[in-house]
N, C-alpha and C positions, 0 to 999 in steps of 0.2 A: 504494500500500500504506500502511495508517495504521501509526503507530509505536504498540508494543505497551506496555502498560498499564503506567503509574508505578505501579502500587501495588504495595508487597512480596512477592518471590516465593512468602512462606511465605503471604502470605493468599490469593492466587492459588491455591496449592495447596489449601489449607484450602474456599474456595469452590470447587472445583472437584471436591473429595472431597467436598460435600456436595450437590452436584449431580447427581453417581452415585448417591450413595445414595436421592437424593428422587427421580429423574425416573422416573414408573413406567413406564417403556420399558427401566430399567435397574438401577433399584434392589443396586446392587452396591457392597458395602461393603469388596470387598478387593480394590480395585487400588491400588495404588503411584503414587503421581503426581510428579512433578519438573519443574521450571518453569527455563528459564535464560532467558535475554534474551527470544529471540524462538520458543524451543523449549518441547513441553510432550512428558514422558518417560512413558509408561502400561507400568506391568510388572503382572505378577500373572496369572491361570491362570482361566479363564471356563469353561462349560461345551457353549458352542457358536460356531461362526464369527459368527452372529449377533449374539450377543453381544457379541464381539468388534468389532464393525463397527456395533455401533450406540455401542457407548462411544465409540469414535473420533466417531462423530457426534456426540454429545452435547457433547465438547469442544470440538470444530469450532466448534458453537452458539454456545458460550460465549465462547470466545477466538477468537476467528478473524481478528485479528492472529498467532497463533502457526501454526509448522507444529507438528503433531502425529506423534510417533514411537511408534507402538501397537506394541508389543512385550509386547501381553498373547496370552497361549498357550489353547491348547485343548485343555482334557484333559476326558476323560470321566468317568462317574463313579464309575468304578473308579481314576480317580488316575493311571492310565496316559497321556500325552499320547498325544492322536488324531496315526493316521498317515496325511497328506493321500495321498490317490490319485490318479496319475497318467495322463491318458489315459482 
């Protein structure tokens, strides 16, 4: 495993929120990023699982020294979070 990136968490973050927004797989301008050692924290409300799973990939990309805790939600577009189904 390589040791993860000396450069400052906040620019870590910063390139990593510009990488959402520019990758056109994901172009998403409101997720929440946080960066600790070897952790990177994704909060914030997407409009499908897709979405959802491709941001985590795109971080992957980028950082893949870090594990990735995608704690972005899926709401539809009525603002409601989707209720996963079961079975």
């Amino acid at each position: 495993m390589t040791a993860p990136s000396s450069r400052p968490d906040h620019y870590l973050m910063q390139h990593v929120r510009e990488a959402l927004a520019n990758d056109p797989r994901v172009s998403e301008l409101h997720v929440e990023v946080t960066i600790t050692t070897d952790r990177v924290f994704l909060t914030g409300a997407v409009p499908s699982e897709e979405r959802r799973e491709v941001i985590a990939a795109v971080v992957r990309e980028l950082l893949p020294e870090h594990q990735v805790s995608n704690h972005v939600t899926v709401e539809s577009i009525s603002g409601a979070p989707e209720v996963e189904r079961l079975g």
